[in-house]
C-alpha positions as CSV (number, residue, x, y, z in Angstrom):
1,X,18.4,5.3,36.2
2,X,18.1,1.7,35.1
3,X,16.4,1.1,32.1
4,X,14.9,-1.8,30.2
5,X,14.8,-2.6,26.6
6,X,11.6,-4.7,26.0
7,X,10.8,-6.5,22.7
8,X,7.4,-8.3,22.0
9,X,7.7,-11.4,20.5
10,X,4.3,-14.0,19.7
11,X,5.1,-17.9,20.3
12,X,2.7,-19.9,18.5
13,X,2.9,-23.3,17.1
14,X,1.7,-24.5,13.2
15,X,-1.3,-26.5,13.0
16,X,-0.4,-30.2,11.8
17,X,-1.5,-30.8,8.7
18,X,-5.2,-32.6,8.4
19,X,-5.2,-35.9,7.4
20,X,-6.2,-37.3,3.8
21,X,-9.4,-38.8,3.6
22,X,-8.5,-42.3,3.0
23,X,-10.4,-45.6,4.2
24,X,-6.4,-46.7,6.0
25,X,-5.4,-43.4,7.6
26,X,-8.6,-43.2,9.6
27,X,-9.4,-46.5,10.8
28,X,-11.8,-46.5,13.4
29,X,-14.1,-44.1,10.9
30,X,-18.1,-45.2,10.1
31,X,-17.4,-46.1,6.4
32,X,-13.8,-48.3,7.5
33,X,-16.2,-49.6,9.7
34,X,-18.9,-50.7,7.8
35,X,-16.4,-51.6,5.0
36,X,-14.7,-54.0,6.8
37,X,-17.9,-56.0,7.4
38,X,-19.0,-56.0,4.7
39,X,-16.2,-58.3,3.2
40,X,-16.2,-60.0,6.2
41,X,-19.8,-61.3,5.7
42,X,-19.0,-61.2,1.6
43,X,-15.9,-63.9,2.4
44,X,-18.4,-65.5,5.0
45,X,-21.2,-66.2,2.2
46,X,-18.5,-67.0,-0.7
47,X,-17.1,-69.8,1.5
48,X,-20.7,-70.8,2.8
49,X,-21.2,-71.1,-1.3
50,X,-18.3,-73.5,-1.7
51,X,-18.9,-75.6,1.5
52,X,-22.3,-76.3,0.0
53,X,-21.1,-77.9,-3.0
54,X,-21.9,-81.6,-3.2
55,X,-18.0,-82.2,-3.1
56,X,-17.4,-85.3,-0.5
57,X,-14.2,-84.8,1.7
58,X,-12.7,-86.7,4.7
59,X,-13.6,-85.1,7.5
60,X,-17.2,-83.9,6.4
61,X,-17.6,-80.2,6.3
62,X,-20.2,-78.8,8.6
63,X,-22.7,-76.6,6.2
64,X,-23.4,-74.0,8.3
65,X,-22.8,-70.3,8.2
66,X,-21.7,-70.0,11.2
67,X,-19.0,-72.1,10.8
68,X,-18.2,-70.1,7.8
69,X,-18.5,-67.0,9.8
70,X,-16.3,-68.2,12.6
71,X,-13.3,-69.3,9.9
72,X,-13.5,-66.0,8.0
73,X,-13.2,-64.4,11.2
74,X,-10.1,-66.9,12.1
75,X,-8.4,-66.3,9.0
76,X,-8.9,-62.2,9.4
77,X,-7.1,-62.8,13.1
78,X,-4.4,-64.8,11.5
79,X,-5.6,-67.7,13.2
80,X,-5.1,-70.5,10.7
81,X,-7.7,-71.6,8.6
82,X,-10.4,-74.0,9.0
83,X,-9.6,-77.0,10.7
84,X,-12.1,-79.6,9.9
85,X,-11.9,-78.2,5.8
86,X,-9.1,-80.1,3.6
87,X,-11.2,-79.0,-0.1
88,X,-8.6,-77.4,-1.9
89,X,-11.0,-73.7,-2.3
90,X,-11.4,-73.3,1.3
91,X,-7.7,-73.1,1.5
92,X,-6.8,-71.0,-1.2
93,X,-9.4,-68.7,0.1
94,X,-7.6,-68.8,3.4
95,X,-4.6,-68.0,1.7
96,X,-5.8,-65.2,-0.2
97,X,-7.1,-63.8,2.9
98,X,-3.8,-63.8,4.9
99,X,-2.1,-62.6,1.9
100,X,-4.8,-59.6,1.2
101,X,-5.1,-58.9,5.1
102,X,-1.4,-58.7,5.5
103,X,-1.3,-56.4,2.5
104,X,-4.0,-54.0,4.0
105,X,-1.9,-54.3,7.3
106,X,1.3,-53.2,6.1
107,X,-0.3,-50.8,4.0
108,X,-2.2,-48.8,7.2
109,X,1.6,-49.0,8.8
110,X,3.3,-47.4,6.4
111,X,0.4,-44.6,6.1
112,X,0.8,-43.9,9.8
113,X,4.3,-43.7,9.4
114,X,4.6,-41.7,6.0
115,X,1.7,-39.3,7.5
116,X,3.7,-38.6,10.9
117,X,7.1,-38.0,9.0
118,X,5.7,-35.6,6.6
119,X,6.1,-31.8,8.0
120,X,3.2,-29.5,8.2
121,X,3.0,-26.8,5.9
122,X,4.5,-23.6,7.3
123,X,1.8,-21.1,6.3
124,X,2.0,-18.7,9.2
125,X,5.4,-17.0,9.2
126,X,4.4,-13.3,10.4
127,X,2.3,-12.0,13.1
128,X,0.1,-10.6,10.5
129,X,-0.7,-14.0,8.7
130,X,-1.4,-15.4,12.4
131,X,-3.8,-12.3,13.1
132,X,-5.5,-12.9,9.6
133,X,-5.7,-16.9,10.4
134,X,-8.4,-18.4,11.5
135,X,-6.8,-19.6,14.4
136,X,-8.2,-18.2,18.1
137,X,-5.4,-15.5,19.4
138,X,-5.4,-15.2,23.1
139,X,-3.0,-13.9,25.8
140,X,-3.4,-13.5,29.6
141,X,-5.0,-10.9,30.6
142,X,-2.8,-9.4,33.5
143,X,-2.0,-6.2,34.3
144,X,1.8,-6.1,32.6
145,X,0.3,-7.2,29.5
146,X,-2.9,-4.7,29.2
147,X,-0.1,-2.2,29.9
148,X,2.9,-3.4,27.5
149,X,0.2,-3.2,24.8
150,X,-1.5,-0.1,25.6
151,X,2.1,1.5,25.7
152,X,2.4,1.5,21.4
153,X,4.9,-1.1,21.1
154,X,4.0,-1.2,17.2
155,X,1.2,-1.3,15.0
156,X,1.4,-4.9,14.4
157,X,1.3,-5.7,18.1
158,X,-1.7,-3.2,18.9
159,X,-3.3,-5.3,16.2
160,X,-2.9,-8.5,18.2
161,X,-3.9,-6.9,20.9
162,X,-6.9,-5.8,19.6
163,X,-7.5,-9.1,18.2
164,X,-6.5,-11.1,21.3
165,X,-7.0,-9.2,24.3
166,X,-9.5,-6.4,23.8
167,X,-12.2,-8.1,21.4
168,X,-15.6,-7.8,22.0
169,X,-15.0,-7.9,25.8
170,X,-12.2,-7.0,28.3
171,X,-12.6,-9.9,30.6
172,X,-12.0,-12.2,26.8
């Protein structure tokens, strides 16, 4: 007669590691958010502050927020700075806010990267640590299988089983 050796093995697949709570690793978070406005309206009003100075220039400066809202906003896209400004604080403050904004840019880049190069820790290593985890276990409930584990194949594989298969229900 023909007979088959048959050997249980569990495939399963580390969780990645969470990421750090950091205002540049999650970007698109509440606080980054809300952050990110707040400097943008903070840069608005400082340069609102030093168009309102009594400082003549050639063009005349327009001495509204909203111009001041639309340049911050230009100099945060990379646009260039304001083009009707020539006072000498309105460009240092654009150039401050290239230099600061590309800072923050390659900063998030290299957090991304670094973050996706670095490996997850490898915590589960035995089928007893993944039984203990409080990851779900789950296998396909089919005939073959009900049967290879009802068969004794071990105690650490009845224990999966258990855990996986049986639980508080069959049809789980």
């Amino acid at each position: 007669s023909i007979s088959f050796r048959i050997r249980t093995g569990v495939i399963f697949r580390h969780p990645p590691a969470g990421a750090a709570i950091d205002g540049f690793a999650r970007p698109f978070s509440l606080r980054a958010w809300l952050l990110t406005f707040f400097f943008i309206f903070l840069a608005s009003l400082v340069l609102k502050a030093i168009r309102h100075r009594d400082v003549a220039d050639e063009p005349p400066n327009e001495p509204e927020y909203t111009y001041s809202l639309f340049s911050v906003f230009a100099v945060l896209s990379l646009q260039g700075s304001y083009v009707n400004s020539l006072r000498i604080p309105t460009r240092v403050l654009s150039v401050i806010l290239h230099f600061f904004g590309l800072m923050v840019y390659s900063y998030y880049g290299a957090e991304v990267v670094g973050f996706l190069l670095s490996p997850s820790p490898r915590t589960l290593t035995t089928v007893e640590k993944l039984v203990a985890s409080p990851l779900d276990c789950w296998v396909e409930n089919v005939s073959y299988h009900v049967n290879h584990f009802e068969s004794g194949v071990g105690a650490i594989a009845t224990k999966y089983y258990e855990a996986a298969i049986k639980g508080p229900t069959r049809e789980k």
